[in-house]
N, CA and C atoms of all chains as a GROMACS GRO file, in nm:
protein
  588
    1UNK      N    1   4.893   6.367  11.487
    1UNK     CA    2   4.791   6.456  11.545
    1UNK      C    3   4.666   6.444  11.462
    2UNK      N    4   4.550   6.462  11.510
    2UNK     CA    5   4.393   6.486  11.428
    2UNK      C    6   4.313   6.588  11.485
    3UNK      N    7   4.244   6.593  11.386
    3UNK     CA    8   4.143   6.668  11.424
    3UNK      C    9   4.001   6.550  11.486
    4UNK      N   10   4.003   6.640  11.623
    4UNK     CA   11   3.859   6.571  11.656
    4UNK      C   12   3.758   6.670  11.745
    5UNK      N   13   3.626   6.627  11.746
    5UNK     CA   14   3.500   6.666  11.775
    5UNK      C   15   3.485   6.614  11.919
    6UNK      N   16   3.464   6.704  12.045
    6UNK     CA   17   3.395   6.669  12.167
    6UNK      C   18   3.327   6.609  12.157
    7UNK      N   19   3.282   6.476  12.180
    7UNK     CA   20   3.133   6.425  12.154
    7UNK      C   21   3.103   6.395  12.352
    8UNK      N   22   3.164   6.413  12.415
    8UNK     CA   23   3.112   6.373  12.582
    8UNK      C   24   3.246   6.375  12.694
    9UNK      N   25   3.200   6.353  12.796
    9UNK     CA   26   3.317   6.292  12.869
    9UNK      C   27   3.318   6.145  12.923
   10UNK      N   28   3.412   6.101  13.026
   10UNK     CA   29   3.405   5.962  13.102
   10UNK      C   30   3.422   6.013  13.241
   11UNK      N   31   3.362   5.965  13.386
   11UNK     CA   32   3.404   5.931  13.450
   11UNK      C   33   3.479   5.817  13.534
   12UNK      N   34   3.580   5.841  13.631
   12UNK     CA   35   3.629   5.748  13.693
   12UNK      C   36   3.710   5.756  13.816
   13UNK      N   37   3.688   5.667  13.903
   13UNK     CA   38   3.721   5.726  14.024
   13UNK      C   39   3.846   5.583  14.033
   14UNK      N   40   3.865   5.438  14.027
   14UNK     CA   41   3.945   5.410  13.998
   14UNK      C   42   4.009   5.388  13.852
   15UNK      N   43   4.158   5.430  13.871
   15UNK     CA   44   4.230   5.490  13.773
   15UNK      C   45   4.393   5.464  13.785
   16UNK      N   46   4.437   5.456  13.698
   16UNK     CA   47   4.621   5.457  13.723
   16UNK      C   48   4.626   5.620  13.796
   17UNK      N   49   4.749   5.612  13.929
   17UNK     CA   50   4.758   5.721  14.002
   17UNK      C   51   4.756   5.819  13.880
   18UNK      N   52   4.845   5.852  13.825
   18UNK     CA   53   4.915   5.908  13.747
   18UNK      C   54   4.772   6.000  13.664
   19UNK      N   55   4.625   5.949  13.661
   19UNK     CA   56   4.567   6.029  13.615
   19UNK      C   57   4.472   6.079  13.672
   20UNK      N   58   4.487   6.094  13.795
   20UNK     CA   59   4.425   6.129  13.864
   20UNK      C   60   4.381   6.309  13.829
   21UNK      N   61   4.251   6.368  13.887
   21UNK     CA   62   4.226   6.439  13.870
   21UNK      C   63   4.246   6.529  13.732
   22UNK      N   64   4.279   6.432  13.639
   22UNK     CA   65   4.243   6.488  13.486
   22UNK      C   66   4.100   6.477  13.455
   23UNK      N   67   4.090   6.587  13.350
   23UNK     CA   68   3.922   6.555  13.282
   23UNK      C   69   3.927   6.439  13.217
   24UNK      N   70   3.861   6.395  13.152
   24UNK     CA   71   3.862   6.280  13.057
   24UNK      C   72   3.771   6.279  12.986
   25UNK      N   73   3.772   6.350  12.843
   25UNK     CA   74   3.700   6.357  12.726
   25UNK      C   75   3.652   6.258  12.605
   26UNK      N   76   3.583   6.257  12.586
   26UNK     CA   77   3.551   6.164  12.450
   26UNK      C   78   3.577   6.269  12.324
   27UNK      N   79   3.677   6.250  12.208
   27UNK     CA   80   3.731   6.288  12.138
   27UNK      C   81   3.691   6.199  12.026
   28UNK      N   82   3.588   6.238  11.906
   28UNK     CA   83   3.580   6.137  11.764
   28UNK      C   84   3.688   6.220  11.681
   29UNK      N   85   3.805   6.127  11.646
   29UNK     CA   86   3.872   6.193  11.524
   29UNK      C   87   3.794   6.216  11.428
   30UNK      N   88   3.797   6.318  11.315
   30UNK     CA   89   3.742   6.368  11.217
   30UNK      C   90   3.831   6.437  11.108
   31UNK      N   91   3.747   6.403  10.973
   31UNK     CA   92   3.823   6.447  10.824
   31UNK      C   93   3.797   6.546  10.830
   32UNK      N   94   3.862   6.603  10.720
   32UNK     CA   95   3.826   6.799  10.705
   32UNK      C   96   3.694   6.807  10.683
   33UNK      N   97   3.626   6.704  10.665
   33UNK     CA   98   3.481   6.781  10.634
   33UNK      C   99   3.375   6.714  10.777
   34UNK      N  100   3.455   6.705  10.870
   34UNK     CA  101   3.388   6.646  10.993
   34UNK      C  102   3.317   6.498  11.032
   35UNK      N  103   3.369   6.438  10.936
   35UNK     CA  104   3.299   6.300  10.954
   35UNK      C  105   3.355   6.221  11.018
   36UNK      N  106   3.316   6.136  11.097
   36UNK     CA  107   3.424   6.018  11.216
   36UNK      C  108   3.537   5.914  11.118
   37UNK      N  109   3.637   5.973  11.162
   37UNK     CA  110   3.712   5.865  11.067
   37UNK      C  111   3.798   5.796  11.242
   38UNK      N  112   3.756   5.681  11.236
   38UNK     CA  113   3.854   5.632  11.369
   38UNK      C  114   3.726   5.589  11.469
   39UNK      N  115   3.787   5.577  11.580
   39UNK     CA  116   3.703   5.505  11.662
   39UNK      C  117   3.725   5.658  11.785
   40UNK      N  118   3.628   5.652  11.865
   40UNK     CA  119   3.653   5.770  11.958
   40UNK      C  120   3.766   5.763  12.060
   41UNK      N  121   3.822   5.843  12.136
   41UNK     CA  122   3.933   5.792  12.206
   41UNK      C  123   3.892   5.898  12.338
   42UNK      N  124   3.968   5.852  12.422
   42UNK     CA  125   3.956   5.899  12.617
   42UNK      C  126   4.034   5.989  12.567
   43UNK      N  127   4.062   6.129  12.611
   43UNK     CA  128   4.155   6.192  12.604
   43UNK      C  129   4.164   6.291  12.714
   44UNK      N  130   4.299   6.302  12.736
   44UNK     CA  131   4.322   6.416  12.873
   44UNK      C  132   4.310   6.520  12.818
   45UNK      N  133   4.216   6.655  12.887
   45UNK     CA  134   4.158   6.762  12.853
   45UNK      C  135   4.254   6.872  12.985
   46UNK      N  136   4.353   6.956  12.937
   46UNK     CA  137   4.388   7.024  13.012
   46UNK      C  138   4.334   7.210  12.984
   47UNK      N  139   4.264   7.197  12.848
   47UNK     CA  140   4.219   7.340  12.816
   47UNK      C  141   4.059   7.360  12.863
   48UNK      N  142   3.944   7.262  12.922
   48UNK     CA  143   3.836   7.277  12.942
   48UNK      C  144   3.767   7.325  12.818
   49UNK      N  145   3.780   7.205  12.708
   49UNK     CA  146   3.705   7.182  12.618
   49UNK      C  147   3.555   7.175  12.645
   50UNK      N  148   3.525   7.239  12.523
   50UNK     CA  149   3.366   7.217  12.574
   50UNK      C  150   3.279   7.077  12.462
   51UNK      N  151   3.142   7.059  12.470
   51UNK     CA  152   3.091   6.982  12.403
   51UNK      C  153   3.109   7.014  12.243
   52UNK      N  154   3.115   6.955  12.184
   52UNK     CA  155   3.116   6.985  12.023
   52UNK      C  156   3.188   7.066  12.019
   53UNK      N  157   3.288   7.099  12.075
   53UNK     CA  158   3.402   7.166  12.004
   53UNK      C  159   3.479   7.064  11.897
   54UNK      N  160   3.628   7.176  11.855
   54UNK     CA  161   3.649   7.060  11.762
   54UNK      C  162   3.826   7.122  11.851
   55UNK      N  163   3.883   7.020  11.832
   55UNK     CA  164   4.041   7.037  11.890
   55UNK      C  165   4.121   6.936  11.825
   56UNK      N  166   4.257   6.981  11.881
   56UNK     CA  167   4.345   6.928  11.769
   56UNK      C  168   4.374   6.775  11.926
   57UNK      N  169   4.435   6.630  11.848
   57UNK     CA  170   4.429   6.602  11.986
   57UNK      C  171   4.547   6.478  11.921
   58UNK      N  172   4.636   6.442  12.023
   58UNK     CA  173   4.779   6.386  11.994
   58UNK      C  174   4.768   6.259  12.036
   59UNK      N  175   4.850   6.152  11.968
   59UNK     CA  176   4.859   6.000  12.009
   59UNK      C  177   4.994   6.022  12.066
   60UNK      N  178   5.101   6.099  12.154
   60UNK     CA  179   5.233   6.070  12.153
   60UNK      C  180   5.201   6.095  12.317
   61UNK      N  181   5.261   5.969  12.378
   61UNK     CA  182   5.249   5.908  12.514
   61UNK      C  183   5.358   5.996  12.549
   62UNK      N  184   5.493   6.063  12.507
   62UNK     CA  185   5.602   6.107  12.556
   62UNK      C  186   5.539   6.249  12.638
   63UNK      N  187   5.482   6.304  12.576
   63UNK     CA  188   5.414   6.452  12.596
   63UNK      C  189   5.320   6.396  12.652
   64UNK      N  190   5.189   6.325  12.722
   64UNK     CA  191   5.095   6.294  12.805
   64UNK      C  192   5.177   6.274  12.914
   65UNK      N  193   5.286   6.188  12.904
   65UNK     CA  194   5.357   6.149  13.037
   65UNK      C  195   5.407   6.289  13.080
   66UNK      N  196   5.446   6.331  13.012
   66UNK     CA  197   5.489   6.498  13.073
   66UNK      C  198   5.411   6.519  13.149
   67UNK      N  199   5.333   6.571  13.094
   67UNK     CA  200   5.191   6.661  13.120
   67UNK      C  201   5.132   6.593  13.223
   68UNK      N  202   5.097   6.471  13.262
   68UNK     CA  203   5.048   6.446  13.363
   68UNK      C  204   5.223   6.448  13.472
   69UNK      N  205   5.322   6.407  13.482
   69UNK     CA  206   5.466   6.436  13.513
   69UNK      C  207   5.432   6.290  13.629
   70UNK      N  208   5.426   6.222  13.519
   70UNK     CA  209   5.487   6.047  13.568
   70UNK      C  210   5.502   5.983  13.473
   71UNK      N  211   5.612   5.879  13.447
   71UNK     CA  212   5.708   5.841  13.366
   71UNK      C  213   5.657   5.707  13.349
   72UNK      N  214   5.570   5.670  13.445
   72UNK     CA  215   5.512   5.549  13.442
   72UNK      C  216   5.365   5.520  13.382
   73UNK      N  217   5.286   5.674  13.378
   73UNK     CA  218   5.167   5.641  13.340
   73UNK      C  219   5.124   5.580  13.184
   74UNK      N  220   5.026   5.501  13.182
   74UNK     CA  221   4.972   5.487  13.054
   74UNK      C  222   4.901   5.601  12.959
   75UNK      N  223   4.892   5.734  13.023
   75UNK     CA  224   4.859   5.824  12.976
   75UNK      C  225   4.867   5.843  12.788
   76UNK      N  226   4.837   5.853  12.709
   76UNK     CA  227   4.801   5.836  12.523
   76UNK      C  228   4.738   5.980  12.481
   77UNK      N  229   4.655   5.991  12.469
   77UNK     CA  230   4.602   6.061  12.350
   77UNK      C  231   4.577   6.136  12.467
   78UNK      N  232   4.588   6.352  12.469
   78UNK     CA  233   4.553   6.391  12.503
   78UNK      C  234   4.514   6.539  12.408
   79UNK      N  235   4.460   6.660  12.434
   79UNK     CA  236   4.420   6.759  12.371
   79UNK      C  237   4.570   6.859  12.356
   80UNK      N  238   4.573   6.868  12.199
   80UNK     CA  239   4.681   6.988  12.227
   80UNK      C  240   4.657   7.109  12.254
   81UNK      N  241   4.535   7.138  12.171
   81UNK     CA  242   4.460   7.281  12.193
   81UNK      C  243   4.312   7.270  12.119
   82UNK      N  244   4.278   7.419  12.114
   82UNK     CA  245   4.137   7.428  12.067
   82UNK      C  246   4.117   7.459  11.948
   83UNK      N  247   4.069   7.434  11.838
   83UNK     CA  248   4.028   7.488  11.671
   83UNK      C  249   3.994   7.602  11.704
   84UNK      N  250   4.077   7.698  11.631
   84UNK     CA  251   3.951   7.886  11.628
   84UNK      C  252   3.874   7.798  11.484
   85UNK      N  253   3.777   7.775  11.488
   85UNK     CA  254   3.682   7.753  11.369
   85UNK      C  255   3.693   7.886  11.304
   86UNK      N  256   3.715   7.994  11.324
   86UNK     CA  257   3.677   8.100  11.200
   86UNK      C  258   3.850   8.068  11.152
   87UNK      N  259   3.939   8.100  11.190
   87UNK     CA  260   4.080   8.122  11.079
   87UNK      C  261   4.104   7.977  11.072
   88UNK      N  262   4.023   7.882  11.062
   88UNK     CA  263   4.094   7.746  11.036
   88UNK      C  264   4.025   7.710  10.887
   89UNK      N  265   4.102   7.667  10.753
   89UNK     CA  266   4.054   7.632  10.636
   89UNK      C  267   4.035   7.501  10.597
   90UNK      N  268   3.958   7.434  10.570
   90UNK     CA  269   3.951   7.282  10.546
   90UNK      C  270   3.911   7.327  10.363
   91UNK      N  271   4.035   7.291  10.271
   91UNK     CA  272   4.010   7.301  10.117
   91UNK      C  273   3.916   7.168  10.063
   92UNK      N  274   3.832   5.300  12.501
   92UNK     CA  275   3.693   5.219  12.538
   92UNK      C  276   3.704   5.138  12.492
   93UNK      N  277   3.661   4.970  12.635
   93UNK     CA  278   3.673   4.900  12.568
   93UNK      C  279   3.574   4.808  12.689
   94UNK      N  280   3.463   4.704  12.655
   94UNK     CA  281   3.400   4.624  12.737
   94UNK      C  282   3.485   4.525  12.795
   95UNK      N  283   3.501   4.467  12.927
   95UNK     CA  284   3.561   4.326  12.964
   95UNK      C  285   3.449   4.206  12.955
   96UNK      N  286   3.477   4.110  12.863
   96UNK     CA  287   3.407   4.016  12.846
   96UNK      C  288   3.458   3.900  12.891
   97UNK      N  289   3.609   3.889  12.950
   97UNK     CA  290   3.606   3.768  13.014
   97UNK      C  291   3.761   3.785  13.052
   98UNK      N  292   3.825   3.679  13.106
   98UNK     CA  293   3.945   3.656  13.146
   98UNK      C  294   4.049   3.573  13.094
   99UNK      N  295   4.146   3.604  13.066
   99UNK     CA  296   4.233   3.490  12.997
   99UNK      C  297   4.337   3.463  13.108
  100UNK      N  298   4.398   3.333  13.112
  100UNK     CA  299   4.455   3.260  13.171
  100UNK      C  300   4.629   3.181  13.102
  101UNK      N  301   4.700   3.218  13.160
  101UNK     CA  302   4.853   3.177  13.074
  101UNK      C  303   4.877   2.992  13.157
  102UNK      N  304   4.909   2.912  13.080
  102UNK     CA  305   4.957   2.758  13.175
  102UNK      C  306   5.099   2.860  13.137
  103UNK      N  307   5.171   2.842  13.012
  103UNK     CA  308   5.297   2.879  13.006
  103UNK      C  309   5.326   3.036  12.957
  104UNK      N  310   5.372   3.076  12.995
  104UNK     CA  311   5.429   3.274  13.001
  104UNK      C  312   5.538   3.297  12.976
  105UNK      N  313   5.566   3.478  12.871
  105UNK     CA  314   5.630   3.505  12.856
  105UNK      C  315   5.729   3.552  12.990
  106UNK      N  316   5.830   3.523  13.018
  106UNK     CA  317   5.884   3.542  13.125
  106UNK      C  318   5.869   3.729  13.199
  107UNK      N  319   5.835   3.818  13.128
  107UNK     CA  320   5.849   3.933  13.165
  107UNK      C  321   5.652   3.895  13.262
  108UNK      N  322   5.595   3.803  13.234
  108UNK     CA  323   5.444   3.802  13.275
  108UNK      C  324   5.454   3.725  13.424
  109UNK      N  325   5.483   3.823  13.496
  109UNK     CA  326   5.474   3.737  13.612
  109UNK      C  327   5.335   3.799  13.686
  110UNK      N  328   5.231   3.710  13.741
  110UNK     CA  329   5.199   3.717  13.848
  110UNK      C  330   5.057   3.839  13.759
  111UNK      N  331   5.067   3.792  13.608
  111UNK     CA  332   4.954   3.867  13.546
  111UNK      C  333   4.824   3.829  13.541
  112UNK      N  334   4.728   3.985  13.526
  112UNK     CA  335   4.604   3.952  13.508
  112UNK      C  336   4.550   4.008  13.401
  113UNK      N  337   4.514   3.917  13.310
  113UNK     CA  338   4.437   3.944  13.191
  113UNK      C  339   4.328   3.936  13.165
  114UNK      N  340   4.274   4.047  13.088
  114UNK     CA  341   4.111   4.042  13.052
  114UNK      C  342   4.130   4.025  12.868
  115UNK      N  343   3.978   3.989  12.872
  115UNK     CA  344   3.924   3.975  12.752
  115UNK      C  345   3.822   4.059  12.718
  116UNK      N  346   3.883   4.174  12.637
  116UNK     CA  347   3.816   4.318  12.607
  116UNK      C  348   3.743   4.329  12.468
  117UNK      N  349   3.653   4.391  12.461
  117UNK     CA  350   3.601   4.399  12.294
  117UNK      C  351   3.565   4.618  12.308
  118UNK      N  352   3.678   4.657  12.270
  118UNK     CA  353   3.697   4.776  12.200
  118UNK      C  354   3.559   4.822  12.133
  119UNK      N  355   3.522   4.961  12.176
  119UNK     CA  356   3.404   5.014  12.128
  119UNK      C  357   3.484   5.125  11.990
  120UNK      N  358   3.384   5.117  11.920
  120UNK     CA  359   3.375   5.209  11.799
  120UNK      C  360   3.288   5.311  11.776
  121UNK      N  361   3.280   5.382  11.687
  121UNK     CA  362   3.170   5.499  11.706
  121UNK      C  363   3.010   5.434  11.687
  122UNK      N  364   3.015   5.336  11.638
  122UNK     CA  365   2.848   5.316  11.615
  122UNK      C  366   2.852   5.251  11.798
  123UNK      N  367   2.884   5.182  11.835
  123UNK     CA  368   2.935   5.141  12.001
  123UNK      C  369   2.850   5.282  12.082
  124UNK      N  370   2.981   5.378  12.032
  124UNK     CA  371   2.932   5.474  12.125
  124UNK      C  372   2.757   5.526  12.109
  125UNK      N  373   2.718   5.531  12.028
  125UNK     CA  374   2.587   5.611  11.935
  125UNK      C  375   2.517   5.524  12.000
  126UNK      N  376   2.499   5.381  11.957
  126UNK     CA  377   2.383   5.286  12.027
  126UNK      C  378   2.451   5.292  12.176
  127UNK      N  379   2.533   5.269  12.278
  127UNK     CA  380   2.486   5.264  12.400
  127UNK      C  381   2.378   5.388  12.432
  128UNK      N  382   2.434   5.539  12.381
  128UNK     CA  383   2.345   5.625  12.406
  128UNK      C  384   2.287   5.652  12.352
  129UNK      N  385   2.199   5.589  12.238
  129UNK     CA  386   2.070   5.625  12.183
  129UNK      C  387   1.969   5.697  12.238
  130UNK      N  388   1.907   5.784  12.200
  130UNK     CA  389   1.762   5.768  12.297
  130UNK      C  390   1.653   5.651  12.292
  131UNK      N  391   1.626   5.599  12.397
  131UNK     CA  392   1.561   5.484  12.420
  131UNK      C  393   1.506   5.444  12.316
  132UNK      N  394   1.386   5.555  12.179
  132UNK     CA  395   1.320   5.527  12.130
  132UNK      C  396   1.390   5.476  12.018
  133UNK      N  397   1.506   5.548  11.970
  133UNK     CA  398   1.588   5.526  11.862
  133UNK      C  399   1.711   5.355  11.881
  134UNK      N  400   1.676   5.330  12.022
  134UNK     CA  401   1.727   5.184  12.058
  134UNK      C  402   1.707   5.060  11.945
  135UNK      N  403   1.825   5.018  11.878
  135UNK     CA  404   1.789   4.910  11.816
  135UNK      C  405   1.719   4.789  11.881
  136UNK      N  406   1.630   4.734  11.786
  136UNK     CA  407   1.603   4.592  11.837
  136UNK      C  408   1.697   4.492  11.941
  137UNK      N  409   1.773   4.446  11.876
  137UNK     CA  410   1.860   4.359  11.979
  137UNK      C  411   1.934   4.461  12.044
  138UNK      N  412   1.968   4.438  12.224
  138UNK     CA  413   2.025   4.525  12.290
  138UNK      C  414   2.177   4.499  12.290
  139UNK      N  415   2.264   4.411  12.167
  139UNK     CA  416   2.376   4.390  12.154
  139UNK      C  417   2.464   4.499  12.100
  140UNK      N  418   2.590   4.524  12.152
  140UNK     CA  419   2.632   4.682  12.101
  140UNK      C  420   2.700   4.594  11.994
  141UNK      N  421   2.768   4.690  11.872
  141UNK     CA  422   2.874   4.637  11.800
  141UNK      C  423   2.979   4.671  11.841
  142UNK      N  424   3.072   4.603  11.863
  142UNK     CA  425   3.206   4.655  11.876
  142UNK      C  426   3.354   4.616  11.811
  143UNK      N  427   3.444   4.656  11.805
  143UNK     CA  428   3.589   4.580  11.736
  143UNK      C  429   3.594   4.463  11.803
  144UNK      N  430   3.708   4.395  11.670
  144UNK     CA  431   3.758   4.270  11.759
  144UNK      C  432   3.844   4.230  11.849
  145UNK      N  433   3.799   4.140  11.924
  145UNK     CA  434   3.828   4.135  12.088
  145UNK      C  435   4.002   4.180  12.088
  146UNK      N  436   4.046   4.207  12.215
  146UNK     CA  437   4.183   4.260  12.272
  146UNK      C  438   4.176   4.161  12.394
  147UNK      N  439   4.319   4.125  12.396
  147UNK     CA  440   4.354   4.090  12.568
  147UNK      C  441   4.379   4.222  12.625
  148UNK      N  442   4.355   4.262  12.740
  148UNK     CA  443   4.445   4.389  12.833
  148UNK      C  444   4.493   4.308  12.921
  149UNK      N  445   4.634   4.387  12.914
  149UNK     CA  446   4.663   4.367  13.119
  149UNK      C  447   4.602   4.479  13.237
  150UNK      N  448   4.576   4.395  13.276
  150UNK     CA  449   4.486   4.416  13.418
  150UNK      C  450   4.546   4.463  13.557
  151UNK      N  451   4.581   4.615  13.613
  151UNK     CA  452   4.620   4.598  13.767
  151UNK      C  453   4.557   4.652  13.855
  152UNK      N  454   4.385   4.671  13.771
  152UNK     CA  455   4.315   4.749  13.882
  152UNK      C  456   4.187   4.700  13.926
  153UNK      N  457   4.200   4.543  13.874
  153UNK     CA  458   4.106   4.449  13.905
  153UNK      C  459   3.923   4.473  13.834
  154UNK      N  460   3.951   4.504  13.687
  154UNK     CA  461   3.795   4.510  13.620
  154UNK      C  462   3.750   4.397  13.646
  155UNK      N  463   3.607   4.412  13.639
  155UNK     CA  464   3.535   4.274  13.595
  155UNK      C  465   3.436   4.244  13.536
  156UNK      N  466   3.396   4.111  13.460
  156UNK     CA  467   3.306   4.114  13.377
  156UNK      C  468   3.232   4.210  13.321
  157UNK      N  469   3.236   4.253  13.263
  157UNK     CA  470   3.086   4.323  13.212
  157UNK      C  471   3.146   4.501  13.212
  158UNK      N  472   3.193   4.522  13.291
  158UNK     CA  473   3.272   4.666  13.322
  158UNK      C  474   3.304   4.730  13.193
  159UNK      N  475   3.305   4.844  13.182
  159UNK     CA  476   3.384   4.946  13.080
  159UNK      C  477   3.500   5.006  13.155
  160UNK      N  478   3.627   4.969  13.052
  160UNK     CA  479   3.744   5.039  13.060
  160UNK      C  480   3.781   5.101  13.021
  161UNK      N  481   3.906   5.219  13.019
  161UNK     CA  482   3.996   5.275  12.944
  161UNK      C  483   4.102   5.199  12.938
  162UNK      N  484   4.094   5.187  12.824
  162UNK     CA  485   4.270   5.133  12.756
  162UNK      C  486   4.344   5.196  12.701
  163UNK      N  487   4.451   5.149  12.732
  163UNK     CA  488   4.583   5.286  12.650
  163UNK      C  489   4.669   5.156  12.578
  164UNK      N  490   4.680   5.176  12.441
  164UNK     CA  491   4.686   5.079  12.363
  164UNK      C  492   4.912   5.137  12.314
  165UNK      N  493   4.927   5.079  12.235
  165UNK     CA  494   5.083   5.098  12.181
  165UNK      C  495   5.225   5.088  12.270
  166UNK      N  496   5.285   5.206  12.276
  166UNK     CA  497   5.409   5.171  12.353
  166UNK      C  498   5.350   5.200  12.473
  167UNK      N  499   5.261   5.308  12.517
  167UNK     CA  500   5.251   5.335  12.606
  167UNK      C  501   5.190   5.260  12.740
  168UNK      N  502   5.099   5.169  12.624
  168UNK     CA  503   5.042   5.058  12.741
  168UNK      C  504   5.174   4.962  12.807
  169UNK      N  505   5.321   4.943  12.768
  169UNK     CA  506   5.429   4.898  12.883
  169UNK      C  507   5.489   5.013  12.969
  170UNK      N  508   5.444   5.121  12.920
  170UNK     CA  509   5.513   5.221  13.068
  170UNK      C  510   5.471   5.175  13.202
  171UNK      N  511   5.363   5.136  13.244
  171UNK     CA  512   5.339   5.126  13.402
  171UNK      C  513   5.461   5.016  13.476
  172UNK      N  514   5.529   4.938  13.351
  172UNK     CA  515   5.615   4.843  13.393
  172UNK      C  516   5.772   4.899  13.446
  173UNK      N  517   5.804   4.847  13.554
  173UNK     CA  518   5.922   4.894  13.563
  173UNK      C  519   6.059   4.835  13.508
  174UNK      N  520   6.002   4.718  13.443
  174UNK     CA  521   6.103   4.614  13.347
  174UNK      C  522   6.053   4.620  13.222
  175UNK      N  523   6.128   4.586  13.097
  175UNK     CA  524   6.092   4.604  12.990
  175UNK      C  525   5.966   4.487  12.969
  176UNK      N  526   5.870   4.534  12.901
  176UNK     CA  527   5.736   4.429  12.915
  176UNK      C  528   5.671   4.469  12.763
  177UNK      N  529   5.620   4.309  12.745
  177UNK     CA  530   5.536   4.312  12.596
  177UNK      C  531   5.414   4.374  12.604
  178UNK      N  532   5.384   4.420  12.686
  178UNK     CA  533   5.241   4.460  12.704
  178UNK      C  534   5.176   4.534  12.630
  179UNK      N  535   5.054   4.522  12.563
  179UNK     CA  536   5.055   4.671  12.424
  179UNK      C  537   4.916   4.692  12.422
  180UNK      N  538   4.874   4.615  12.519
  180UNK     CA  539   4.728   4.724  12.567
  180UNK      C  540   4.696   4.697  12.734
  181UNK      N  541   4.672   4.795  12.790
  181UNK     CA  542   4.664   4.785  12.932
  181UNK      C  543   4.530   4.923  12.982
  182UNK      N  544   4.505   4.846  13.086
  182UNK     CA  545   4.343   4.866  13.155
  182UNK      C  546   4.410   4.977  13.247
  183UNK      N  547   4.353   5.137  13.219
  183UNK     CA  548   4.425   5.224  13.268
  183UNK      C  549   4.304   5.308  13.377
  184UNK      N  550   4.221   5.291  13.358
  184UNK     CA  551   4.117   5.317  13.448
  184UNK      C  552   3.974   5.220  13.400
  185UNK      N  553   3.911   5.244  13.539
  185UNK     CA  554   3.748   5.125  13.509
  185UNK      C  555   3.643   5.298  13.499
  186UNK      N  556   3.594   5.316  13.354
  186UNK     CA  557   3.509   5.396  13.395
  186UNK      C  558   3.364   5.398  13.431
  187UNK      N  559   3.330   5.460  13.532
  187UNK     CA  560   3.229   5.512  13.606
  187UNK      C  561   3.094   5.505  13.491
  188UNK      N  562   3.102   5.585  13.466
  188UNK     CA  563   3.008   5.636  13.380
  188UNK      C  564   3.024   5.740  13.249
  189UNK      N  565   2.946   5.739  13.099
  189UNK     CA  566   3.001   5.823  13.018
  189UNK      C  567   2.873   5.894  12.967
  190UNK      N  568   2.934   5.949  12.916
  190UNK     CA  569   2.814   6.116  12.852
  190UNK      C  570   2.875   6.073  12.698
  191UNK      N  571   2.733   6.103  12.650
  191UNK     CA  572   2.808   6.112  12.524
  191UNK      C  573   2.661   6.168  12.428
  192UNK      N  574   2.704   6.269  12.320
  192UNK     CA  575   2.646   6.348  12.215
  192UNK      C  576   2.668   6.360  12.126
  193UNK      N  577   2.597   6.298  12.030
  193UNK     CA  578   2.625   6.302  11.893
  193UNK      C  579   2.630   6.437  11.842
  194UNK      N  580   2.538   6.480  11.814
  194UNK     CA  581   2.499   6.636  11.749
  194UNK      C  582   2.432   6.769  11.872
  195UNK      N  583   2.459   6.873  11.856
  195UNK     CA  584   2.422   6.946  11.949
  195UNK      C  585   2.285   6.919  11.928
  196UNK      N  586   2.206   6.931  12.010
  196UNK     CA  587   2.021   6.978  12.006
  196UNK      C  588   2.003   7.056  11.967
   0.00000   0.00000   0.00000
């Protein structure tokens, strides 16, 4: 899991079935002190993330395939949830 | 994210590759993302993006040249297969168009 920063979304109208009518976010992973560590990644947005938020966001295809509920999709990295920025501590 | 820059072609194949179509992808990175959407003025000189080094994808939704994809890279890029397949990056949508923001305004 990482922490990453909303930086945009993607559109697309062709797509594997399977992701159909998902959002599709641009997600920069980020260190505790917010800097891009990684390359940005597509990610399925099922909480209606907003821009510059920061969310927690998963590489495990087992749980995307869920979540979109096809066994076949290429589905990857999607959002687990949202950072409360105030009770979250980066030491 | 990843650009299609060209097509690759098998004479001889792994037997699980039947009847495949492969591209020749070059993976965007965060400076990738920043310069496509620069603001015009902040546009580098040469209009070449940087990006990682090149990827084959498999192909079943027919990108082409020049196109931006989504790729879904690891185990997950052989799920669309219904036989066990080497596949470990695959072209999962052609996207449209992207937004993208560095810092709030």
């Amino acid at each position: 899991m990482r922490l990453a920063l909303v930086k945009g979304h993607a559109t697309s109208t062709v797509k594997h079935h399977s992701l159909e009518g998902w959002r599709l976010l641009v997600a920069q992973p980020v260190d505790s002190s917010d800097r891009p560590d990684g390359p940005p990644q597509i990610v399925l947005d099922s909480f209606g993330a907003a821009l510059h938020q920061k969310v927690l966001i998963s590489s495990d295809g087992a749980e995307a395939r869920k979540m979109v509920g096809s066994e076949f999709s290429p589905a990857r990295w999607m959002i687990l949830g949202i950072i409360d920025p105030e009770r979250s501590l980066a030491l | 994210m990843a650009t299609v820059v060209g097509r690759v072609t098998l004479s001889l194949r792994h037997p699980a590759f039947r009847g495949e179509r492969l591209l020749l992808a070059l993976p965007w990175n965060t400076t990738t993302w920043t310069t496509a959407h620069a603001h015009p003025s902040e546009k580098p000189a040469t209009d070449a993006l940087p990006f990682d080094p090149s990827i084959v994808v498999y192909d079943e939704l027919g990108a082409g040249v020049g196109q931006q994809i989504a790729i879904s890279e690891g185990r997950e890029a052989a799920c669309p297969f219904k036989h066990p397949s080497p596949v470990d990056a695959y072209c999962a949508a052609l996207i449209d168009e992207t937004f993208y923001q560095e810092t709030r305004p």
